[in-house]
C-alpha positions in Angstrom: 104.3 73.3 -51.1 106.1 74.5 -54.4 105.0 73.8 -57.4 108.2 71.7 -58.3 106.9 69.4 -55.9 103.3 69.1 -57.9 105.2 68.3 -60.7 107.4 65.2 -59.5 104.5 64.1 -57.0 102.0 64.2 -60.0 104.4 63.6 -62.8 103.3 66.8 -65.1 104.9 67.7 -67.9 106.5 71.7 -67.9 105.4 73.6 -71.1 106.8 76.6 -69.9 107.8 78.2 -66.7 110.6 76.4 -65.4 112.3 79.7 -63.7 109.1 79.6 -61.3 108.9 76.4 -60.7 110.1 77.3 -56.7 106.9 79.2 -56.5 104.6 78.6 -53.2 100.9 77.0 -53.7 98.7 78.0 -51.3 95.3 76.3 -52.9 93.5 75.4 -56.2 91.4 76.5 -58.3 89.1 74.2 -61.2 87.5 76.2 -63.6 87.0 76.3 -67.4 85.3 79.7 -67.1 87.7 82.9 -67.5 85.3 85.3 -65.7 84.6 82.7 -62.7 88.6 82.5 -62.2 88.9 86.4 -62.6 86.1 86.4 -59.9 87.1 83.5 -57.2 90.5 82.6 -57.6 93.3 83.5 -55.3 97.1 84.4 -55.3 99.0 81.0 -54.9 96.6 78.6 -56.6 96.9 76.5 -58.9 94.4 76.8 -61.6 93.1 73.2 -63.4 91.5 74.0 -66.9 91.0 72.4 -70.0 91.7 76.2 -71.8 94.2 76.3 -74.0 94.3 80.0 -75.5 96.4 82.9 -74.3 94.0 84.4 -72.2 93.9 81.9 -69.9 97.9 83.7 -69.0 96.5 86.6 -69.0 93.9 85.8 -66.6 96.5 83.3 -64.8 98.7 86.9 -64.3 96.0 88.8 -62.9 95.2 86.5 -60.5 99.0 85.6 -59.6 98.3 82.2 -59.5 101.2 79.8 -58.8 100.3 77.6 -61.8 98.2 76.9 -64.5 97.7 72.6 -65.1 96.3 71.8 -68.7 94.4 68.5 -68.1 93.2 65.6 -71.2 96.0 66.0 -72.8 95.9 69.5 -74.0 98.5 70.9 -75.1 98.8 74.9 -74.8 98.8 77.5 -78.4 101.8 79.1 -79.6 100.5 81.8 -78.3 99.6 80.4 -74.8 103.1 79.3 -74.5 104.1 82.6 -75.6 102.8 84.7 -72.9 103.1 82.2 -70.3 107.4 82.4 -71.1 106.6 86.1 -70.8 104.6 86.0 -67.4 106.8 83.7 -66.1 103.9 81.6 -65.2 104.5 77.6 -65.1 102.3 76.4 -67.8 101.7 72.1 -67.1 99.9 69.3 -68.2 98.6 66.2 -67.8 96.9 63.3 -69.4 94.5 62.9 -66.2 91.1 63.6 -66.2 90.6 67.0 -64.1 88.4 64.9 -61.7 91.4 62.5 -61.0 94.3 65.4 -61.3 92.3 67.5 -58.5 91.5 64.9 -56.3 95.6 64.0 -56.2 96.1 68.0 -55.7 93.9 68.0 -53.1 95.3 64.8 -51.1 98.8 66.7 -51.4 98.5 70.4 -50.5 96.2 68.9 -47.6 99.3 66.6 -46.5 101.6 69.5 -47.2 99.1 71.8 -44.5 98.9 68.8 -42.1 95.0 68.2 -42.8 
């Protein structure tokens, strides 16, 4: 599944990113923790957090993650937005609670993977 299709299926908003939108997710990741994501998540997920600083595209980077999804309602710093146009990393939101928004993103990469 590419993350384009998260974004129509789910109806996110793009902060930033839109070049890499035709990147592949492979999993997710929920986490609110920089160190835990730095520690657990993998290449081609899509991270869920509530973090809204520049860091969290730093960390997104590191990890080559396919996405990063801001959930409440939070909307990303200048900065954030910043360094997510530089990585090239699609930066997303939603008004959804993260317990909704992952239960959704569950029900569709398990669709896309025939589960």
């Amino acid at each position: 599944m590419k993350v384009k299709n998260i974004v129509k299926e789910l109806g996110l908003s793009v902060f930033c990113g839109d070049e890499s939108l035709d990147r592949e997710v492979t999993g997710g990741y929920v986490s609110d923790l920089l160190s835990d994501v730095m520690g657990n998540a993998s290449e081609g997920d899509v991270w869920v957090t509530l973090q809204t600083h520049k860091n969290v595209m730093a960390v997104a980077s590191l990890k080559e993650v396919a996405a990063v999804i801001l959930v409440k309602g939070h909307k990303p710093d200048e900065d954030t937005l910043a360094q997510g146009i530089e990585e090239e990393i699609p930066l997303l939101g939603t008004e959804m609670e993260t317990f909704e928004l992952t239960g959704k993103l569950y029900e569709l990469i398990q669709n896309q993977n025939g589960g």
